[in-house]
C-alpha positions as CSV (number, residue, x, y, z in Angstrom):
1,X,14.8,8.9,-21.2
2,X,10.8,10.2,-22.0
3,X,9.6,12.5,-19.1
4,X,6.4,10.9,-19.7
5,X,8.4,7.0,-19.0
6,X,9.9,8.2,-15.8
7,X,6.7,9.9,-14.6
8,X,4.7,6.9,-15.1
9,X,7.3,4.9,-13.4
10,X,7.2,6.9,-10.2
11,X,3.2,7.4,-10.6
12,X,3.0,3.4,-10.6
13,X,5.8,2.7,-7.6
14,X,3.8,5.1,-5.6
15,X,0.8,3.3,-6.2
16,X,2.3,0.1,-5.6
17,X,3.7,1.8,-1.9
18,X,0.3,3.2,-1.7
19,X,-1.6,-0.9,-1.9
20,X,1.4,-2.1,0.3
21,X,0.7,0.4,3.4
22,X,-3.3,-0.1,3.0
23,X,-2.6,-4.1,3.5
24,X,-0.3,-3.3,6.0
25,X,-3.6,-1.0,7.3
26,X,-5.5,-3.9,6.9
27,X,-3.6,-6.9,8.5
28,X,-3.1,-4.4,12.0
29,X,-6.9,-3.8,12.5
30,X,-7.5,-7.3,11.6
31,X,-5.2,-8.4,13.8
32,X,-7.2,-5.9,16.5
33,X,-10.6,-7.0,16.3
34,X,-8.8,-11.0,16.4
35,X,-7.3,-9.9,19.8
36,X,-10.8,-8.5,21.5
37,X,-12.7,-11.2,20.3
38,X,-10.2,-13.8,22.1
C-alpha cells in the first residue's frame, strides 16, 4: 500500500468529517434563530 494512497484517504475522510460537523453547525443555529422567531 502507497503512503501517498493511504494519506489521501485519511486527508479526504477528514474532510468529509470536517463538511459533516459544519452542517451539523449549520442545522443547530438554524434551528436557533427558527426558535426566537416563533
Amino acid at each position: 500500500m502507497h503512503l501517498g494512497f493511504s494519506e489521501g484517504v485519511m486527508s479526504s475522510s477528514f474532510s468529509i468529517i470536517r463538511v459533516t460537523e459544519t452542517a451539523w453547525a449549520v442545522q443547530g443555529a438554524l434551528r436557533l434563530m427558527g426558535g426566537r422567531r416563533h
